[in-house]
C-alpha positions as CSV (number, residue, x, y, z in Angstrom):
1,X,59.0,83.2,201.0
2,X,56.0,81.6,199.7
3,X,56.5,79.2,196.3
4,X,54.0,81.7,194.4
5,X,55.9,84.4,195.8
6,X,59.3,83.2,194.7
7,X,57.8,82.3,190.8
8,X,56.7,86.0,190.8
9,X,60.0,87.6,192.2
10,X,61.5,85.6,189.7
11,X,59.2,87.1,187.2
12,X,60.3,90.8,187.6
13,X,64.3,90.1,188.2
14,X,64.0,88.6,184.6
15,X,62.3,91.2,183.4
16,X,64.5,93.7,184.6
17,X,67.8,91.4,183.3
18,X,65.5,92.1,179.9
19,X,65.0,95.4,179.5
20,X,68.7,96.2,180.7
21,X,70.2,93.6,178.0
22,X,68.0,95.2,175.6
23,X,69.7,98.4,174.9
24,X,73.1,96.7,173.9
25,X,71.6,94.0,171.6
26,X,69.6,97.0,169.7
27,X,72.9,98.8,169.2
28,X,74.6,95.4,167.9
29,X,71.3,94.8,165.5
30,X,71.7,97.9,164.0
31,X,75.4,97.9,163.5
32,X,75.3,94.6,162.1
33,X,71.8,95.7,160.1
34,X,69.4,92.8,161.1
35,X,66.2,95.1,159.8
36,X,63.0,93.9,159.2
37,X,62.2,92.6,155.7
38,X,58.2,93.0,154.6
39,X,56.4,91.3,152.3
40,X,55.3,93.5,149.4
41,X,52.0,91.2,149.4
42,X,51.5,92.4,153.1
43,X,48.9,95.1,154.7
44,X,50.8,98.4,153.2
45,X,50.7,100.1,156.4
46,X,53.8,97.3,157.3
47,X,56.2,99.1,155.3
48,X,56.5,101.7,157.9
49,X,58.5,99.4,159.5
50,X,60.7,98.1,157.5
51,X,64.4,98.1,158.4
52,X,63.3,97.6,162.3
53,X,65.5,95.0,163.9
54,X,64.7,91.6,164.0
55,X,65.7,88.7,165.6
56,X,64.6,89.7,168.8
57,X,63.9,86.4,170.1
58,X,67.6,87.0,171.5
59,X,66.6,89.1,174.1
60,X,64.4,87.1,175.7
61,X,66.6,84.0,175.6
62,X,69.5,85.2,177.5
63,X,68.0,86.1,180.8
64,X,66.0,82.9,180.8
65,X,68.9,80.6,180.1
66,X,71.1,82.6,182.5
67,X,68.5,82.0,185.7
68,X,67.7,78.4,184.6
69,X,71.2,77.5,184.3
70,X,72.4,79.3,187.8
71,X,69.7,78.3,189.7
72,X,70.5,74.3,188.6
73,X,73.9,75.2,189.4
74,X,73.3,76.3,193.2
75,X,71.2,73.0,192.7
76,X,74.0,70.9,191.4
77,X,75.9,72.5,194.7
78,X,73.9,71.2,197.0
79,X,71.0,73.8,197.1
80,X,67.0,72.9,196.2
81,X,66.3,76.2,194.2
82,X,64.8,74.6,190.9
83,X,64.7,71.0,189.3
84,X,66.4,69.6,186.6
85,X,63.3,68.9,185.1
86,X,63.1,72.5,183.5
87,X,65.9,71.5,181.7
88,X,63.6,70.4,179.0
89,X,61.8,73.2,178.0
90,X,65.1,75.5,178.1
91,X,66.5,73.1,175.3
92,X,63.6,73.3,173.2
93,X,63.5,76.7,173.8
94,X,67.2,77.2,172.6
95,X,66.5,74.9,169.7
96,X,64.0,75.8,168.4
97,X,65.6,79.6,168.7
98,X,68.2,78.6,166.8
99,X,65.9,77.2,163.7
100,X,64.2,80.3,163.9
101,X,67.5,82.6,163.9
102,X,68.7,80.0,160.7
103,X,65.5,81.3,159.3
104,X,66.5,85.0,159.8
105,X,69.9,84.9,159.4
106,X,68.6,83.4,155.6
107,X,66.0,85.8,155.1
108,X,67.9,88.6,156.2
109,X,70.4,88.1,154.1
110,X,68.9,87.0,150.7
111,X,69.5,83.1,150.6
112,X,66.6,81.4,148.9
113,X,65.6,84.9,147.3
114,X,65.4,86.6,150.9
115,X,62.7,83.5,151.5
116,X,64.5,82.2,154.5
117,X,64.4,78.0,155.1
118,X,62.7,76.4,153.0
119,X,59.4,75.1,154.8
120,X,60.1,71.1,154.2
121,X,63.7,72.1,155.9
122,X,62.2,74.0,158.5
123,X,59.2,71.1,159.7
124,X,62.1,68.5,159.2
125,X,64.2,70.3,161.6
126,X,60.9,71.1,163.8
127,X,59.9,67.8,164.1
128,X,63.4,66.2,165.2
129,X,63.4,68.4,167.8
130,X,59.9,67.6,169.2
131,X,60.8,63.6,168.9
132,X,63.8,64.3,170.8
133,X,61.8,66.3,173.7
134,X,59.1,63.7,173.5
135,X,61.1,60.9,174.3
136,X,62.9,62.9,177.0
137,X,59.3,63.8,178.3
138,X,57.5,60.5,178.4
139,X,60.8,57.8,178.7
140,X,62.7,60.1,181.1
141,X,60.8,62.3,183.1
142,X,57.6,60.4,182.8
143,X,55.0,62.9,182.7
144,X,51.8,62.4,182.8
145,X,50.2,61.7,179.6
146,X,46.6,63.4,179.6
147,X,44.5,64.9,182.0
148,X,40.6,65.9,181.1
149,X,38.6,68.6,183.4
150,X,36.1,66.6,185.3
151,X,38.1,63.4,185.4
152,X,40.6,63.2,188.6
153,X,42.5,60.5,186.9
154,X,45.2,59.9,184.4
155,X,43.7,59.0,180.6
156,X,46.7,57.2,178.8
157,X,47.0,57.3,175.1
158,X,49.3,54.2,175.0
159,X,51.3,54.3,171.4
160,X,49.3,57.4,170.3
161,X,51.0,59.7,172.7
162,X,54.2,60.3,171.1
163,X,53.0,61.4,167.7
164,X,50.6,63.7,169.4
165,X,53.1,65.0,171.4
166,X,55.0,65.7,168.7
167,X,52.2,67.4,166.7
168,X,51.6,69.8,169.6
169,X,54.8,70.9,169.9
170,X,55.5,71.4,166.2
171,X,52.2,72.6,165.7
172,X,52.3,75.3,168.5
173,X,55.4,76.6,167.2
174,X,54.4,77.2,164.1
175,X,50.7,78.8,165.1
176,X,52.8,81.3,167.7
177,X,55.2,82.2,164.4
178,X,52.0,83.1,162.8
179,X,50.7,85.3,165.4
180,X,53.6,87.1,165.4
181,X,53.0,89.9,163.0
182,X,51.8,93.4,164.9
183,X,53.8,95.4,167.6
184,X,53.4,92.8,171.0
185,X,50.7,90.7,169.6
186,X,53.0,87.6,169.9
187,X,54.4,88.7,173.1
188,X,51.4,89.7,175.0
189,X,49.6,86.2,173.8
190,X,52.6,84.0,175.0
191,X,53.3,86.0,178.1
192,X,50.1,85.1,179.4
193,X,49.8,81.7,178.0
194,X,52.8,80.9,180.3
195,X,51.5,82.8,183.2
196,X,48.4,80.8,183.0
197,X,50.4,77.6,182.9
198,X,52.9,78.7,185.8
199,X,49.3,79.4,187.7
200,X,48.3,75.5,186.9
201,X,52.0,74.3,187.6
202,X,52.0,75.8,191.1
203,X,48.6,74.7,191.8
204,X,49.8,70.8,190.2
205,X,52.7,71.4,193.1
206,X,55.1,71.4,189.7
207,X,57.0,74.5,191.7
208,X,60.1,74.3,189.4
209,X,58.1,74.3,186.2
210,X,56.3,77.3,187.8
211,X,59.3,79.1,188.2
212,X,60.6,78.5,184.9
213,X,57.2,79.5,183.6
214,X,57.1,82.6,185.4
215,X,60.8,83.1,184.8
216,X,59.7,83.3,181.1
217,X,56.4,85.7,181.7
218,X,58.9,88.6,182.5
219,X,61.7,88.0,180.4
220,X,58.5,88.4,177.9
221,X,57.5,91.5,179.2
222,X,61.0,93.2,179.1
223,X,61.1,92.2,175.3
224,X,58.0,93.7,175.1
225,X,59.1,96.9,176.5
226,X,61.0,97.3,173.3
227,X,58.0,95.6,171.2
228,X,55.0,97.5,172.1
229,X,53.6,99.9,169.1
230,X,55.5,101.1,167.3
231,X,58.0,98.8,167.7
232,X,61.9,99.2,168.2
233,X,62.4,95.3,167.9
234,X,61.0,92.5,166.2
235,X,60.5,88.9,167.8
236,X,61.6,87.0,164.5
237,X,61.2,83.3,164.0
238,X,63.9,83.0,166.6
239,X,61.4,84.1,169.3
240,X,57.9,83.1,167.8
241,X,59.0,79.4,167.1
242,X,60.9,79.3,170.4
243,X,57.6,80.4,172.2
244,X,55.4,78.5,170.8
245,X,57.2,75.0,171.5
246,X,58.2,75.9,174.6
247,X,54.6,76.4,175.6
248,X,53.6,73.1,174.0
249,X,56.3,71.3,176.0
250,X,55.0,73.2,179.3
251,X,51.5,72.4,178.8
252,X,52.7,68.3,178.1
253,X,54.5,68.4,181.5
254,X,51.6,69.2,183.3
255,X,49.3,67.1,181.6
256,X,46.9,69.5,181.1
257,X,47.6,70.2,177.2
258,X,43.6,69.7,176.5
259,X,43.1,72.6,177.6
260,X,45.8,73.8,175.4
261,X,43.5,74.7,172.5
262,X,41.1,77.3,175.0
263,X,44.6,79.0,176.6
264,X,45.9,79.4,173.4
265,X,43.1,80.4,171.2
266,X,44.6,83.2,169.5
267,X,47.6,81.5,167.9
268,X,45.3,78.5,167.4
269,X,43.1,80.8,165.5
270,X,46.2,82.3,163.7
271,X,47.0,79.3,162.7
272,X,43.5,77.6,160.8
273,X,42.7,80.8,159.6
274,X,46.0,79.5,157.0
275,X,45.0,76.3,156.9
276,X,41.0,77.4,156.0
277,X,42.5,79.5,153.8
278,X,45.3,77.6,152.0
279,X,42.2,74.8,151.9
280,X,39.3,76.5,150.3
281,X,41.1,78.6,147.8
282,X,43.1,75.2,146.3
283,X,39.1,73.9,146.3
284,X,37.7,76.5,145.1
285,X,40.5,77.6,142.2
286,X,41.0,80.9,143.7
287,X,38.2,82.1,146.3
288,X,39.1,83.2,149.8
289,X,37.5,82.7,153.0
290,X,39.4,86.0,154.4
291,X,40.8,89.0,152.8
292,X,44.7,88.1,154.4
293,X,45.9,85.7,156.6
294,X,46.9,85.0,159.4
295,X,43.8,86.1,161.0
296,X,45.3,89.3,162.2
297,X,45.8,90.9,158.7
298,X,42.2,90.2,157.5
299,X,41.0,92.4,160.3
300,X,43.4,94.8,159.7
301,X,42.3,95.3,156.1
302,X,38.1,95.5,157.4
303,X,39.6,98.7,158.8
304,X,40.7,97.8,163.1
305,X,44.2,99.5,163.9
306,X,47.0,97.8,165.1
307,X,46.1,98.5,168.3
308,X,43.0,97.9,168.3
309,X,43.7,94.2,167.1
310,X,46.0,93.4,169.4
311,X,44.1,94.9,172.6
312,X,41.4,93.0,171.5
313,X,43.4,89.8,170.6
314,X,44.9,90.1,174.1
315,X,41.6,90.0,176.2
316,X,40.4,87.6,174.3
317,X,43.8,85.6,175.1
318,X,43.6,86.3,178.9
319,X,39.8,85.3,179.2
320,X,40.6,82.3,177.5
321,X,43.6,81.5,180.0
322,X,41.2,82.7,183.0
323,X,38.9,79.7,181.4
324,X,41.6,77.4,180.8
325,X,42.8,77.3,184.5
326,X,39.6,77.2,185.9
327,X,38.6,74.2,183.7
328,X,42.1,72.3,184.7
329,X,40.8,72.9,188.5
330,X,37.5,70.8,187.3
């Protein structure tokens, strides 16, 4: 069996370890009432969906934790199935998971007037976390710092690559959270940011990271079986924030994260459109640049459906990943 082969056989046993686990953890959600909360300054359309389970992040972190950790234990035994280099990204993953399910668990249950963490808590704990993985990334495995399309050689960024590091992970993580707003928007978006980085792993000879990345892609779409309009689970910050680091900390290992920006354009968007607007309406004393943000929710209030928006959002995403690996080929 061929390496790509392997990454996408991987792909669809997680997917289908997803979609069976997802049954059971809907039952327990609902017994245990984890149900969407929605802002009341929100699209009103959203309040359709209020009491929908959250904290769906869960599903897709089990079957991805469960091959990582078997196949570095056939590893450990004395096979070659996948590298302990994957290792990484699992535990930002799981980290950053478990901020996000802090966040819910708060929200969910009213602490900090149903508000969740409190955002100087949250970046604190955000940004520990991305130190820690940076250090790991560039003192223990060594990766390579930055690679720019058109240039076959390594650029290093000497003392500036650590807080950059650290920006994109944080950064990413918090632009993914923002996407994550309509049924499989977030999902969709990620699952192919991955795949587009599993496709530039393999091609980089990175074969583990591949398979982690590909590993991820299905456990994705099996969440997104329960995701897709109208929804039956929600990803939560424990999925969003998990996602969105993750990605960050793939894209650093290959050393391709400057074409980061172009493969994940959508959150990137998501994520100015706050900052523009946060900007210009503390300048201006109370003008906006869009009618709602994230980006999504203006858009829904010019009149696009939910569907619409996130077809849309999606084919945007996947030319810009097409774009992306073709420029890391450069």
């Amino acid at each position: 069996m061929t390496q790509s082969s392997l990454a996408l056989a991987l792909s669809g046993f997680s997917f289908l370890l997803t979609v069976i686990w997802g049954t059971p953890l809907l039952r327990i959600l609902r017994q245990l009432k984890i149900g969407e909360h929605i802002r009341i300054e929100g699209p009103k359309s959203h309040f359709a969906k209020l009491g929908t389970p959250t904290m769906g992040g869960v599903l897709i972190l089990f079957p991805v934790a469960l091959l990582t950790i078997l196949f570095n234990a056939v590893k450990v035994l004395g096979g070659s199935v996948i590298g302990n280099s994957i290792l990484v990204p699992l535990m930002v993953f799981v980290a950053y998971a478990l901020i996000g399910s802090i966040d819910d668990w708060f929200s969910l249950r009213g602490i900090r007037g149903g508000d969740g963490l409190s955002p100087i808590s949250k970046l604190i704990l955000q940004l520990l976390v991305a130190i820690a993985a940076v250090f790991v990334l560039r003192y223990v495995l060594d990766v390579p710092e930055l690679y720019l399309p058109g240039l076959d050689f390594e650029i290093s960024l000497g003392i500036f690559y650590f807080p950059v590091a650290v920006l994109i992970i944080a950064g990413f993580s918090n632009a993914v959270n923002f996407t994550d707003g309509l049924d499989g928007l977030a999902g969709l978006i990620s699952a192919t940011a991955f795949a587009a980085y599993g496709a530039i792993a393999l091609i980089q000879g990175q074969i583990f990271l591949a398979r982690f990345c590909f590993i991820l892609v299905g456990s994705i779409f099996g969440f997104l079986w329960y995701n897709v309009h109208p929804a039956q689970l929600f990803m939560g910050d424990t999925g969003s924030l998990a996602l969105g680091a993750t990605l960050a900390v793939v894209a650093l290992m290959t050393g391709q994260w400057a074409v980061l920006p172009i493969i994940g354009i959508i959150p990137l968007s998501e994520l100015l459109s706050v900052v523009i607007q946060v900007v210009f309406f503390k300048i201006t004393k109370g003008k906006r640049v869009f009618k709602m943000t994230p980006l999504h929710h203006h858009f829904e209030l010019t009149g696009w459906s939910e569907t619409q928006i996130v077809q849309r959002f999606w084919l945007i995403g996947l030319v810009a990943s097409l774009v992306g690996v073709a420029l890391s080929l450069v």
